[in-house]
Steps between C-alpha positions, in 0.01 A plus 500: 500500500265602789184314511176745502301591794104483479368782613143504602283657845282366765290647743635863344814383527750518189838237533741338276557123553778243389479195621873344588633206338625200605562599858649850450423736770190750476544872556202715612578877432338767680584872359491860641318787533385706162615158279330178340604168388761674267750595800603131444537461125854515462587320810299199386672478164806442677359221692559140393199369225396190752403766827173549531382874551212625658417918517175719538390852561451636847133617494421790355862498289532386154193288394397413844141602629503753815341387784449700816703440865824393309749415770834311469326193660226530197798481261625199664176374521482550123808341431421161678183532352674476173754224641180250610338591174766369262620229707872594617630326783834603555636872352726742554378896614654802355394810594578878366431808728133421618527131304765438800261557826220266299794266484580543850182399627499229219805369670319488821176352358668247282816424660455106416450572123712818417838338498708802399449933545615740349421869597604838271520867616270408748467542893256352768433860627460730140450864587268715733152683482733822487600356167248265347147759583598766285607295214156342535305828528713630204465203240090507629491848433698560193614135369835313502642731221498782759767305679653318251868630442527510844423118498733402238807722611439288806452153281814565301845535507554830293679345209182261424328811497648604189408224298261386251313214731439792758182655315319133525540469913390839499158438299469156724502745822296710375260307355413339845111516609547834766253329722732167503815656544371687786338236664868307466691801643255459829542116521876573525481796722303277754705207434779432797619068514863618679408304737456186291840520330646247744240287472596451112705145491537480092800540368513892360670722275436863557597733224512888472562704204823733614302805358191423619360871673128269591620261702886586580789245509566550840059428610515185295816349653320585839273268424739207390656542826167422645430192345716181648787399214357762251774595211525878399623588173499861379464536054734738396347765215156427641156716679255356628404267171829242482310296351437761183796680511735169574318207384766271436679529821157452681424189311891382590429542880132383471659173365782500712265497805242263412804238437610514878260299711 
């Protein structure tokens, strides 16, 4: 049976924390755009009872507290934050969409301690102002449920869409703070690390979801190709959630990776 996570905040800052037993590896989890702690439910059910799990809300997302000049190096610097506060010494990143450029730079900043990374639907270049301004003008303007079916035909793959778990990612996205979406589509729209990708020396999995319209298939294994001895794997019957829509073969290549030194 899965042990329980504590959940509890600091400093405005809402996270769920296992501690690992008995030397198992620790897994920090960093989620997407428009989504809380919940993105990772189903993957961390999968995950053996001894890991210890550590999650939290981007600011101003789920139960987190906004806080003005959000940039991807504030979310890191949130994340280590959390890392220093509990204790962890050695972990292993994973990153979803936005989740994976705070655990690029987290790779970077903590390339000592972070002994494994894993990056999902994700790029090191996400987007342009062409694309991410008038999404921000339009959720600031009218709120996320303006834009929201065009969000989750993009999130999806169409046969998810049809089912009965579809209504409760819907109500997640739209239940995002406007302001703290916003302020997280401008930290990614500014956000550009290609240049750092071959400065990333941990060993990496990079996975896409093959019907992922956010971040395509073919954007994500650009990036793998970046980073020296990266492994690509594509999840068939998959958008840009794998880790919703496919939980158990995430977990399975989650594990497999963190077993190879």
């Amino acid at each position: 049976m899965p042990r329980p996570e504590n959940f509890t905040s600091v400093d405005g800052l809402h996270y769920g924390w296992r501690p690992a037993e008995a030397g198992a590896p620790t897994l920090l989890f960093a989620n997407s755009l428009g989504t809380d702690v919940r993105v990772w439910d189903r993957v961390g059910a999968r995950l053996p009872a001894q890991w210890g799990i550590l999650r939290f809300d981007k600011r101003g997302h789920g139960l987190s507290r906004f806080q003005a000049g959000l940039t991807i190096e504030t979310m890191a610097d949130d994340a280590e934050f959390l890392l220093d506060h509990l204790g962890i010494g050695a972990f292993a990143g994973v990153g979803l969409s936005v989740g994976g450029l705070i655990m690029q730079r987290l790779a970077l900043r903590r390339e000592t301690t972070m002994t494994h990374l894993v990056l999902a639907d994700t790029a090191a270049k996400i987007g342009s102002e062409e694309v991410w301004n008038p999404r921000i003008e339009t959720v600031m303007r009218q709120g996320i449920a303006a834009i929201s079916d065009m969000i989750l035909a993009r999130w999806f793959a169409p046969e998810y869409q049809t089912t009965a778990d579809f209504s409760m990612w819907q109500l997640m996205l739209e239940r995002t703070p406007a302001e703290g979406y916003a302020a997280v589509c401008a930290a990614i729209r500014d956000a550009d690390y290609r240049a750092d990708l071959a400065r990333i020396s941990l060993p990496t999995l990079v996975v896409a979801g093959a019907q992922d319209s956010s971040t395509q298939p073919a954007l994500v294994r650009e990036t793998a190709e970046q980073i020296p001895g990266a492994r690509f794997v594509e999840i068939a019957d998959a958008g840009h959630l794998p880790c919703v829509e496919q939980p158990e073969r995430f977990a399975a290549l989650l594990m497999e990776h963190l077993s190879r030194s």
